[in-house]
VORO-950740 format. One record per residue: x, y, z of N, C-alpha, C in turn. Coordinates in pm, whole numbers, plus 50000, padded with zeros to 5 digits. Each point is the difference from the previous one (the first is absolute). Layout:
BEGIN
XYZXYZXYZ;...
END
This chain:
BEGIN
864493400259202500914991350074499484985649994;500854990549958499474988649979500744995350159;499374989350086500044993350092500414984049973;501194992249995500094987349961500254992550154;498964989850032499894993350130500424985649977;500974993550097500354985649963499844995850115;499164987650066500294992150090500384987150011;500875002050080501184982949971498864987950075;499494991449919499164992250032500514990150101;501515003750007500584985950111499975007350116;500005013849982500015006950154498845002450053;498685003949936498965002750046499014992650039;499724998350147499264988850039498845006550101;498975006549944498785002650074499594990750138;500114986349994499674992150135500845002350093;501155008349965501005003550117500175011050050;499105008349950500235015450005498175005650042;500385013450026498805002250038499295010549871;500634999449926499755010149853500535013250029;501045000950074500055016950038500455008249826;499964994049895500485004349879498925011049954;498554993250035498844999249987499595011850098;500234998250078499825014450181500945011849942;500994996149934500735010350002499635012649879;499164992149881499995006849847498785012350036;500665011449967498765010250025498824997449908;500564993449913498764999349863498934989650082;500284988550062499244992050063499165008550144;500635007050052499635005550124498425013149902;500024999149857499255008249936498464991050007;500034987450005499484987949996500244996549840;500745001249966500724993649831500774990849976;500054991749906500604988250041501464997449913;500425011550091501515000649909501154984050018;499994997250151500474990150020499494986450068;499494989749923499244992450064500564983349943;499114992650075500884981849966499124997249882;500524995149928499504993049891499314986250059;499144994649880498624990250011500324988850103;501794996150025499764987650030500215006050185;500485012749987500425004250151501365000850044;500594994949909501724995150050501055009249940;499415011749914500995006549961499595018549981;500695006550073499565012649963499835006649822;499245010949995500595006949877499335013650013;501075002849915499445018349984499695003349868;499085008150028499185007949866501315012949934;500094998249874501675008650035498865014149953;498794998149899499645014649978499335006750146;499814991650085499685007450135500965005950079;501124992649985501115006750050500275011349988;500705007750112500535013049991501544997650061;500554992350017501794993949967499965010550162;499034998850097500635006350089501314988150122;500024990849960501054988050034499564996850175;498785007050080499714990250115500134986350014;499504993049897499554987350025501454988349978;501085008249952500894996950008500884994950123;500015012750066500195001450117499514993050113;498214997349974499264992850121500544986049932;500324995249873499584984249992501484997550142;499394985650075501484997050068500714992449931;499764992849856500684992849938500884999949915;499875016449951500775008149890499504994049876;498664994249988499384995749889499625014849922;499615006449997499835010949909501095009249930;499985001749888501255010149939498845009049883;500505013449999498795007149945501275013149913;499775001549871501125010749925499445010349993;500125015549981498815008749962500735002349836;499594995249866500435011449940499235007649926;500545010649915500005013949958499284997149871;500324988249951499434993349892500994982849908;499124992549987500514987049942501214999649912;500844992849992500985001749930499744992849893;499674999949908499964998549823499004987050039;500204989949881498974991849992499504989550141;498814997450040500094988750072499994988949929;501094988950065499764991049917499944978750016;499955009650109499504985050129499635002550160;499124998250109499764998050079499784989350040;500064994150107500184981350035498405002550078;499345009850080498784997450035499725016550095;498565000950014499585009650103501585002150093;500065016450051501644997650066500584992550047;500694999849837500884992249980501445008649921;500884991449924501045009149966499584999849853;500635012049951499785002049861500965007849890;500594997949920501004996849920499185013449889;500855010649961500085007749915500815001349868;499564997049875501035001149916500624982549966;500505001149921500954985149959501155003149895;501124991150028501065002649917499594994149879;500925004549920499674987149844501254995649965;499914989749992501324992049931499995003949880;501545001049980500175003049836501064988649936;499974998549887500704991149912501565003249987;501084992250033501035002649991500495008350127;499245003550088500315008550120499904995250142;501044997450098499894999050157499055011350060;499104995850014499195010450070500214998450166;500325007150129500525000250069498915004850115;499624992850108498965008450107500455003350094;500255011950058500405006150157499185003450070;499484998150113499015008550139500504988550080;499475008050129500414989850115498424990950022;500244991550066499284987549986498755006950054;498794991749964498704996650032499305014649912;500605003149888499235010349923499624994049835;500344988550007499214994949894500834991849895;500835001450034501244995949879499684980049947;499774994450125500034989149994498225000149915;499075005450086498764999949909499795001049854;501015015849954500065000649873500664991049905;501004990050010500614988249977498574987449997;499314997950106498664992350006499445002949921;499695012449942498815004949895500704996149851;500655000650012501754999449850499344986549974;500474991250114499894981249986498574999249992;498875004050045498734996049959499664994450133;500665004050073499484988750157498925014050077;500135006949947499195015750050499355002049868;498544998849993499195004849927499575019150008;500915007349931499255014750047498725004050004;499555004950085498295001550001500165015750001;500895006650047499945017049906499145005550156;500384997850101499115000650137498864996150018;499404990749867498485000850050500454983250039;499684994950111500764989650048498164991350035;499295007549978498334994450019499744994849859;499985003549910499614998449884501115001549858;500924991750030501374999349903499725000949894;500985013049940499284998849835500974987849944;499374996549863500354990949889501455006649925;500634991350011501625007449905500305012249918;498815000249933499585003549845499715018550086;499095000850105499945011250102501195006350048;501034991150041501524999850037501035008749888;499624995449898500595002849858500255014849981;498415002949989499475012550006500955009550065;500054998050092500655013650107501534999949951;500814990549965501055002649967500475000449800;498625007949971499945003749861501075010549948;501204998349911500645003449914501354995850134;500224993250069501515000350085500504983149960;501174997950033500574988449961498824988050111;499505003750106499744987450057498334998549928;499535009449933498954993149878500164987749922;500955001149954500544986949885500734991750132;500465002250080500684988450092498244991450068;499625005450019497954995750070499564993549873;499775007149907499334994949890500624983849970;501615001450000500554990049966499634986250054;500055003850169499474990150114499084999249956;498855004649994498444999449965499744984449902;500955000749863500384989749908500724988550031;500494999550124501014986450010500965005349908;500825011449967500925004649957501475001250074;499744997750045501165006050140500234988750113;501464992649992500194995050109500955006150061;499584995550180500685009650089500944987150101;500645006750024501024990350164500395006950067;500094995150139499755006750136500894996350083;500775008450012500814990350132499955007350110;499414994650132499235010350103501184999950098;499195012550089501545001950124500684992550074;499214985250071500154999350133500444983049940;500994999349955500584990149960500334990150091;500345001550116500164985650083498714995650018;498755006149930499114989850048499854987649869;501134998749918499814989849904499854990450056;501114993950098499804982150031498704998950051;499465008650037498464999050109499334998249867;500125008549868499034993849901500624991249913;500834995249991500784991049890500654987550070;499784993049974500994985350078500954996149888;501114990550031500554995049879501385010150035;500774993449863501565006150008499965011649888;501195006849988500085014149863499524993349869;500394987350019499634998049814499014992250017;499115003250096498615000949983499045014649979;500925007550037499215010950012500345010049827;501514995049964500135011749893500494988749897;499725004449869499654991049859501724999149988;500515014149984501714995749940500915002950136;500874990849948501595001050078500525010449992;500525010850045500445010249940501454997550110;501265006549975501295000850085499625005250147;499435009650020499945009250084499124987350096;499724986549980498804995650114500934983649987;500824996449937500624990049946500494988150183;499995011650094500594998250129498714995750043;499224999750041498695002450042498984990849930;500124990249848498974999349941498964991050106;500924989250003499574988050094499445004250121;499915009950049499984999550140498245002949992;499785000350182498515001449996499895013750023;498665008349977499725010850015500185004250145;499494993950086500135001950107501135001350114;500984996549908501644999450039500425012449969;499855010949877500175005949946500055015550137;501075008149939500315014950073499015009849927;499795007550119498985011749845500715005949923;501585004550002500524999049851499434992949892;500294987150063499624989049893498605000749917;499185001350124498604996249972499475016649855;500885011350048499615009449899500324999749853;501454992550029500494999049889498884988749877;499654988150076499254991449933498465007849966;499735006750070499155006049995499655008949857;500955010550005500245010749890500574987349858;500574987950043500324997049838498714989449983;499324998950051498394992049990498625009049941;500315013050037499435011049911500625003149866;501375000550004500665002249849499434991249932;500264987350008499494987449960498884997949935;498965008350063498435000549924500265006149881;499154998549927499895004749849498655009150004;500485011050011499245008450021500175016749949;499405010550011499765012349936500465011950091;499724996850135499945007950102500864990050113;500665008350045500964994450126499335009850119;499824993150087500155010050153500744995250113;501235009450049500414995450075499545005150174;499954993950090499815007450134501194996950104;500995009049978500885001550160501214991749897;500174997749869501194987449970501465002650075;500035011350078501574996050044499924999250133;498864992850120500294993450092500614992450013;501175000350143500804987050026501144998249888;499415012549907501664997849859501175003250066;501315001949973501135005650028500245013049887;500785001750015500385016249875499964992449914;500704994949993500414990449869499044993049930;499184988750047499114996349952499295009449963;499015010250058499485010149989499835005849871;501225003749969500465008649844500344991649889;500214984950021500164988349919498265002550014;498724992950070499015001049986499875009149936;500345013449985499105014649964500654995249783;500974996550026500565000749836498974983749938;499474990850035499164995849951498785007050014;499335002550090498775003549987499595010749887;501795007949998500055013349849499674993549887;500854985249971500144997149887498214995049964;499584992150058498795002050027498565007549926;500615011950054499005012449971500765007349834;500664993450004500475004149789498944994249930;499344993050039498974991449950498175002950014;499905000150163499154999250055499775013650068;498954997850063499655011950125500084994950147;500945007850053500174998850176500005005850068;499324997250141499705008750091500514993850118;500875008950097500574995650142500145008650095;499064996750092500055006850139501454995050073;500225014150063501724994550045499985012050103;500664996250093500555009750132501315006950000;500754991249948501695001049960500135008249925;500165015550024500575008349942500604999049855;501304991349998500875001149976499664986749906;499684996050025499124983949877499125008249871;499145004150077498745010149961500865005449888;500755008450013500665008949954500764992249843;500874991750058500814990049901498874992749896;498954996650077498884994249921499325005649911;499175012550038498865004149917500535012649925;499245001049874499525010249914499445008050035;498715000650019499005008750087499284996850133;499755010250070499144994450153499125005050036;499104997250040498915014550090499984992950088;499725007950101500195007550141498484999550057;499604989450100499024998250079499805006950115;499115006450047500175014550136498154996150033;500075004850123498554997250092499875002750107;499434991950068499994995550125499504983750013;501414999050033499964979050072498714994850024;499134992149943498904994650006498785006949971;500255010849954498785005849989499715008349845;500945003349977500344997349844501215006649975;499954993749794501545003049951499675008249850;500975003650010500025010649881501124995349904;499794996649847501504998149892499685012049940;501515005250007500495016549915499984992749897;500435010349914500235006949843501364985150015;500024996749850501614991950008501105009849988;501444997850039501115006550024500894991649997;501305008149894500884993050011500645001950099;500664982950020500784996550125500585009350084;501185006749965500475007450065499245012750061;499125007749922499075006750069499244996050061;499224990649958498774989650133501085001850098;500914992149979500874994750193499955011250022;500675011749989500315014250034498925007150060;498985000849948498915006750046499024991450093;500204987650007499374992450095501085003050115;501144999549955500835003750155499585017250078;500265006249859499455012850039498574999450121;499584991049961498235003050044499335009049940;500465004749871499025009449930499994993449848;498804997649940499604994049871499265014449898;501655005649918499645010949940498855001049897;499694991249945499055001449894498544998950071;499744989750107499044997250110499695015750070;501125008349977500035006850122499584999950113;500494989950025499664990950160501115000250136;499895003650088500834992850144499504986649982;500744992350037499404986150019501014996750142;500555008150042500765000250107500785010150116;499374998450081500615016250106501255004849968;501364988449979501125003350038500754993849870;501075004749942500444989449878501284993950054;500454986949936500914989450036501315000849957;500885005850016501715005249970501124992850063;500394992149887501214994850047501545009250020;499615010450005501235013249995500185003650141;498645001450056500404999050155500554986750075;501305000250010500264991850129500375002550116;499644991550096500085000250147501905005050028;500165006750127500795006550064500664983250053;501605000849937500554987350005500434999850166;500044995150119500874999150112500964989749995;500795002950119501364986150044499244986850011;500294987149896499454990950042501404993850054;500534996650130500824995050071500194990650081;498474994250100500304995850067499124985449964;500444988450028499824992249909498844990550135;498934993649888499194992850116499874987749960;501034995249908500084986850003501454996949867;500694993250090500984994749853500344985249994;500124998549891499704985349967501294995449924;500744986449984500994994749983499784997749851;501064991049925499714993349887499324989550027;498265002649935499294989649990500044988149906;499694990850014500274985749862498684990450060;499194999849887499244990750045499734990949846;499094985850020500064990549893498414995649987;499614998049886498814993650023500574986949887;499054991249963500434988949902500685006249813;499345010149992500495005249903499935013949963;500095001950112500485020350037500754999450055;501465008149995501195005950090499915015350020;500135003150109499815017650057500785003450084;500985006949935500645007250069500305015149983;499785006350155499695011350062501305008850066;500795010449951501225007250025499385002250160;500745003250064500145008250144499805013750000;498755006350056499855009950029499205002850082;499085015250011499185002750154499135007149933;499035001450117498495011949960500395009150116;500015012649950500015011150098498725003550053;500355007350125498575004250070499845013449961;498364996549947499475018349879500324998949851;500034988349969500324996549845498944989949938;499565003949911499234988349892500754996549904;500334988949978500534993549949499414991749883;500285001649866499854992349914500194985149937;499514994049989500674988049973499084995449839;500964998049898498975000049850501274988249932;499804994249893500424992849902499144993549921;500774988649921498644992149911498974993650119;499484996649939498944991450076500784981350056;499724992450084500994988550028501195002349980;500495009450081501164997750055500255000950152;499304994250089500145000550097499585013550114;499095010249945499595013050079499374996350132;499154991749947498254990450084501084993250124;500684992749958500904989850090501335010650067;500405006649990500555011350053499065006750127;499275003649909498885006050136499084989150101;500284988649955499434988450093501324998050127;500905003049958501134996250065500015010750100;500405012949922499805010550126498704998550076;498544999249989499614995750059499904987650140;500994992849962500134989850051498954984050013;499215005249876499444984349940500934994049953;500915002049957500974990849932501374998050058;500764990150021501474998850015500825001749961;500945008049936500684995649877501484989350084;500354995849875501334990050020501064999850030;500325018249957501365006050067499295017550022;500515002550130499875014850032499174999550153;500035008050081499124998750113499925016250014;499315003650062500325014350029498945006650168;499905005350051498875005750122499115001049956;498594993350086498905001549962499185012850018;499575005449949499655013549998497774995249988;499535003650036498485004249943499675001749849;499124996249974499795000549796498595001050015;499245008749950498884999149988499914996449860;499714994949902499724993149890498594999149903;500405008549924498494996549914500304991749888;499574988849954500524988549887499505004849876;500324995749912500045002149823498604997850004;499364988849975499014997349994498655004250091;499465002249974498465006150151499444987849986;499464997850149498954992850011498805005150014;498854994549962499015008150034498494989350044;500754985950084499004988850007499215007550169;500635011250038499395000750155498565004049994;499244996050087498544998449992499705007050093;500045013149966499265011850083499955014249942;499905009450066500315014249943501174999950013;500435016249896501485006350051499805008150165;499144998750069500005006050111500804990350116;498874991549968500894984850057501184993549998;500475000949878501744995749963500635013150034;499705009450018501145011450049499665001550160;498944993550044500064998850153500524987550114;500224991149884501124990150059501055002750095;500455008149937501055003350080500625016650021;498525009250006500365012449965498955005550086;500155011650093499055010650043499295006649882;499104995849917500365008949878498955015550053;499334996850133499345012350019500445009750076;501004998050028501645009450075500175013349895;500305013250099500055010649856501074997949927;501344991450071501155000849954499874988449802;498844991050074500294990149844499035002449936;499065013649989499145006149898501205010249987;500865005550035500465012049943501524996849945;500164985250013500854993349928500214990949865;498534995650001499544990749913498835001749934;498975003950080498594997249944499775010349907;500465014350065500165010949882500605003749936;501374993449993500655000549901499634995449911;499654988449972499634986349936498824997949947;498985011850075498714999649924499424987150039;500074996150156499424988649983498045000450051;499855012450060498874997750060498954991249938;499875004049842498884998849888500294981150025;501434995350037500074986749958499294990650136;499985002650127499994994450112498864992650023;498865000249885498594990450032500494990249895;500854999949891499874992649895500924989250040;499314991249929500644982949999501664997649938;500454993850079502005002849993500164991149826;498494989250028500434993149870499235004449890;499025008150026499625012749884500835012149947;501054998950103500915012049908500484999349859;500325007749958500435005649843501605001850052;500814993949903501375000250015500655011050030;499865009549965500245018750109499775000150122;498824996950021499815001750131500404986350099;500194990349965500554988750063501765001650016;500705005349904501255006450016499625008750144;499325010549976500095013850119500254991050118;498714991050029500214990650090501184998850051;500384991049939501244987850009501355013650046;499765007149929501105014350090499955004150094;498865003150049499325001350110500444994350141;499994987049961499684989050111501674994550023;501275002549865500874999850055500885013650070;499085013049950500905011450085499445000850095;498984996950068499194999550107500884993750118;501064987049980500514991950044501225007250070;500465000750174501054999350034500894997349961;501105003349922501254994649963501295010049930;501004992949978501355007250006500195005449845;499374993749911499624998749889498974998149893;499705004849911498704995949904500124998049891;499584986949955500604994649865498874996549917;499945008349885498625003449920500084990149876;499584991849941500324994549905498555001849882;500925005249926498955010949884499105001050022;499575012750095499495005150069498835009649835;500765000249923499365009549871499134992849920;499964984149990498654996449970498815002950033;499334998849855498485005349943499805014550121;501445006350043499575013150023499735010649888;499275010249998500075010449905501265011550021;500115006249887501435011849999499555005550119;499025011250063499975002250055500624998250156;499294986849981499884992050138501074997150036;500854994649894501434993650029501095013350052;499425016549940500885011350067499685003950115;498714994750027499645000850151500194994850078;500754984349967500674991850045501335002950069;500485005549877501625004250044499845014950081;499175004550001499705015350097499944994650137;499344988250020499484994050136501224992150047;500554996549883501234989550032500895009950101;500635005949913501075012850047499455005250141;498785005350038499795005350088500104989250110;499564985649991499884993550081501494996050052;500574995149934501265000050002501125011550140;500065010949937500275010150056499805006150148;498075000650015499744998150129499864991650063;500474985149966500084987850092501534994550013;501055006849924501244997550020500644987649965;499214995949920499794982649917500425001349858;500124987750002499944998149827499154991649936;500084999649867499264996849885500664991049887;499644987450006500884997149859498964997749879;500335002449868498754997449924500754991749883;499074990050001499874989949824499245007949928;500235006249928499105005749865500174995749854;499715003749903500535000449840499685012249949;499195013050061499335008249971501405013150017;500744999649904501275009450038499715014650011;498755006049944499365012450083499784998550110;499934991750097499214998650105501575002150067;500994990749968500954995350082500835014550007;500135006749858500685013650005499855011850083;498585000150010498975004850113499945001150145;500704986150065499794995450130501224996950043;500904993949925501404990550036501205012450070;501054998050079500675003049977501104996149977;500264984949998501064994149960499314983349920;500524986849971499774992849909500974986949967;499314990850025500734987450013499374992349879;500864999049858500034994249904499904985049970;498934995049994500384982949976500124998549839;501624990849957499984995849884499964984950005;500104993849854500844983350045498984997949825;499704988350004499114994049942498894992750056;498915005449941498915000750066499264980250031;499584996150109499704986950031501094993149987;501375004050015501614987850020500795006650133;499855020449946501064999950114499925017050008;499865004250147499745010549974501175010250115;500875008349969500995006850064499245013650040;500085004150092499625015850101501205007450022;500165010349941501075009550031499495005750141;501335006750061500255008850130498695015249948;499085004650080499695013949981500605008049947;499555008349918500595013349968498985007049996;500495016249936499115007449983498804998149848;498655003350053499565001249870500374998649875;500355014949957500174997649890500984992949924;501074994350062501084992449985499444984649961;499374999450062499084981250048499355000549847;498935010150016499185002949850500744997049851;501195009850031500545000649861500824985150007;500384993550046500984990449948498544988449986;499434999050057498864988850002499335005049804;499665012949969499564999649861501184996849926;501225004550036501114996749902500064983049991;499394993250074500194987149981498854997749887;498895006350038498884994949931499975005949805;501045010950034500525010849860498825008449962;499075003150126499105011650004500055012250042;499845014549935500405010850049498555006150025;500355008350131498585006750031501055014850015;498525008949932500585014850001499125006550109;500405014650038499035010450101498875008349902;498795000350031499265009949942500335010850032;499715011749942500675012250063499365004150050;498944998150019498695012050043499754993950148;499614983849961499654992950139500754996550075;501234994449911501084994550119499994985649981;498864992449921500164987850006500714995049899;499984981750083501494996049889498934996349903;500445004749851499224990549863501124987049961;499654987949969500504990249894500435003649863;501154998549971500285009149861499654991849889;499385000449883499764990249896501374990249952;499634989150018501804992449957500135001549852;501785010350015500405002549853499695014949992;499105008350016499525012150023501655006150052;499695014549934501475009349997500244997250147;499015008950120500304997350165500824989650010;499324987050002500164985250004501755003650008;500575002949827501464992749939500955012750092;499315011250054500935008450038500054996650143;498864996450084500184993350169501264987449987;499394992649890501304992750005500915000849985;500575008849928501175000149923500935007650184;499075009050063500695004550114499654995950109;499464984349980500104991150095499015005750154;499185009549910498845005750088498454992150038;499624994750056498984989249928498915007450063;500095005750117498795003850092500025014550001;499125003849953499145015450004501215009149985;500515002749901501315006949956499395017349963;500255008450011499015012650010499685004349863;
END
């Protein structure tokens, strides 16, 4: 039994504690020094071959600094550790020539690391993290497989790579200046935008400049991380058909959450499985449709692995009730900015309904939901003020404290009712010592959900709520959504682009069309799938049903599916 021990160095603070980690380890109570502080005093560690994974010290730390795995045995190569427990990364994908290579696991199992090691910003040391071997050592272990000649290549200054990393609004913080400072060509798609400053810029925007500033490099290897944040459908699958054309050439690799991108995008994928911070495992490669499938499954047939208790089925849906009684209705809205016009049909949100709200990107969604909120005025329409709890597009994350602290603002959070509402749903315990402006974009989302369902009100208005979430996370989303919903007799409205997510959770759907940054029109609610299909018929995209899972796939444009959804004017998940 191998024992893998990680302690989160931001949680563990010996001057505050009395070592009960240390009181608690039978191996120490032997007088052995299974768990003791390292030289400078300020940080615990454990001996993992002393370990016997009996998980006390887990239990005694009060900080939830310790996380400890037992397994049965290592999963294939090691091929990075960051330090003494610490996290450590099993296995690596290999880019191939002419091929979208595609990464799925839910976050903090390595995906972004293995991308670091790709770009050269992660030197692999193969776990020995004391005494790093030399490249040429590196080589070795991956003798006769494609990432031999991909290492060797690097080794030579053979190989250039470009990177375009996740957390894209933090460009203006590193870049000053306007777009055509930041990207070499004009291209149509930015023609609106060139002049402007970065810092003006929507994270639509900012991804889009982003992903064509990586195309742009002249380079061997592409990596993308997260490219369809803040996209719309549309953009999305316009993005996914360059990044293809792309890889006719070159080798690419893109971590992606979006189902349904993922899917439209890549050739091949493997499938990342672990445990969150403590390590990650890359399967065997698989084509697309089987990777998604069997990652939904939670079983990885060739791995012969669980990598998951329960598997993810879009075939089950929820037991539909009367949505009737209405908890807010609203007039024909019209509002103006200097060079936006928005106008909004007359309709209502029922009470016990989540509600969709999706279109291109700038057409007025953001300013819609500012209005119902009541940050904004509009110019024609008035309607009863109702409660909005509000979570905004964008996160902030300048607050200068823990997440214990920002969720105690204005929250009992040690009440059983808002641990058995929030904290465990949400998985937040592990987060409550860590710094709000140290979060990782997952967990700064959980947040920001958090803190607006937490909130008294008549309503809850989520605005893409599915950023830098993982698949997972985002179905656990809509599991929590629904339930919350239901037993609080409230509603839900959601901005998404993630149309698995929305198919998942919605039960009805308010369409924004127009032209995007002049003028943007909001149809009356309808049902789902009604909203869905006329919104792709605009865009002239057909999504089909898997049969097995239930989920919607993107049909290849031109592909037999494709000419026959259209031809019967079917666009959305036709059986």
């Amino acid at each position: 039994m191998k024992h893998l021990a990680v302690i989160d160095p931001k949680k563990c603070n010996p001057n505050k504690c009395h070592h009960e980690c240390m009181k608690a380890c039978p191996i120490n109570r032997q007088d052995k020094q299974c768990i003791h502080l390292n030289e400078k005093g300020d940080l615990a560690r454990i001996d993992e071959d002393l370990c016997i994974g009996c998980k006390l010290c887990i239990k005694a730390c009060p900080f939830g600094a310790i996380h400890i795995v037992n397994l049965a045995e290592e999963k294939g190569q090691l091929v990075h550790q960051f330090g003494k427990n610490t996290f450590r990364l099993y296995n690596l994908p290999a880019p191939k020539e002419g091929f979208v290579v595609g990464l799925l696991g839910q976050n903090s199992v390595g995906k972004t690391t293995a991308l670091r090691i790709l770009f050269g910003d992660i030197k692999l040391n193969l776990g020995d993290f004391e005494n790093v071997p030399k490249l040429k050592e590196v080589i070795s272990k991956f003798r006769g497989t494609e990432l031999q000649n991909f290492f060797e290549k690097f080794e030579n200054k053979e190989i250039k790579v470009a990177y375009k990393s996740q957390q894209v609004d933090k460009i203006p913080m590193l870049f000053k200046g306007k777009v055509s400072d930041f990207l070499k060509n004009k291209r149509k798609e930015v023609e609106e935008i060139w002049n402007r400053k970065l810092k003006e810029l929507s994270g639509g925007e900012l991804q889009k400049i982003a992903i064509f500033a990586t195309i742009e490099r002249d380079a061997d290897l592409y990596l993308f991380d997260e490219p369809s944040s803040y996209l719309d459908v549309k953009q999305r699958l316009e993005l996914a058909k360059d990044i293809r054309k792309l890889a006719e050439t070159k080798k690419v690799v893109v971590v992606e959450h979006d189902l349904a991108t993922l899917d439209f995008l890549s050739d091949i994928i493997y499938i990342f499985y672990g445990d969150a911070g403590v390590f990650g495992v890359v399967s065997q490669n698989k084509s697309v449709r089987d990777g998604i499938n069997q990652f939904l499954d939670g079983f990885l047939i060739q791995e012969n692995i669980k990598i998951r208790p329960e598997e993810i089925s879009f075939l089950v849906r929820r037991n539909k009730f009367a949505l009737e009684e209405s908890i807010l209705e609203f007039p024909e809205i019209y509002h103006k900015f200097k060079n936006f016009d928005l106008k909004i049909e007359k309709g209502e949100i029922l009470k016990g309904e989540v509600l969709g709200i999706f279109g291109e990107n700038a057409l007025g969604k953001t300013t819609f939901a500012r209005i119902l909120a009541g940050e904004l005025k509009p110019k024609k329409g008035s309607f009863n003020k109702i409660r909005i709890s509000h979570k905004p597009q964008y996160l902030s994350s300048d607050f200068k404290g823990t997440v214990r602290e920002v969720l105690s603002l204005k929250n009992d959070i040690y009440s059983t009712e808002f641990r058995t509402k929030f904290i465990q749903p949400y998985d937040l315990e592990k987060l409550m010592e860590k710094k709000v402006d140290e979060l990782s974009g997952g967990e700064l989302q959980k947040i920001a959900i958090v803190l607006c369902l937490a909130q008294k009100a008549d309503v809850y208005l989520l605005d893409e709520p599915s950023a830098y979430l993982d698949v997972e996370t985002r179905i656990k989303l809509a599991k929590d959504l629904r339930t919350f919903v239901e037993k609080n007799n409230t509603s839900v409205l959601i901005i998404d682009h993630d149309l698995l997510l929305l198919d998942y959770v919605c039960d009805r759907t308010i369409v924004f069309e127009g032209i995007p940054g002049i003028s943007g029109h909001a149809r009356s609610p309808v049902p789902l799938r009604e909203g869905i299909n006329e919104f792709l018929k605009n865009l002239n995209i057909t999504f089909r049903v898997d049969p097995r899972t239930g989920r919607p796939r993107a049909n290849k444009i031109g592909s037999q599916k494709d000419k026959e959804q259209k031809k019967k004017k079917d666009f959305y998940c036709a059986a």
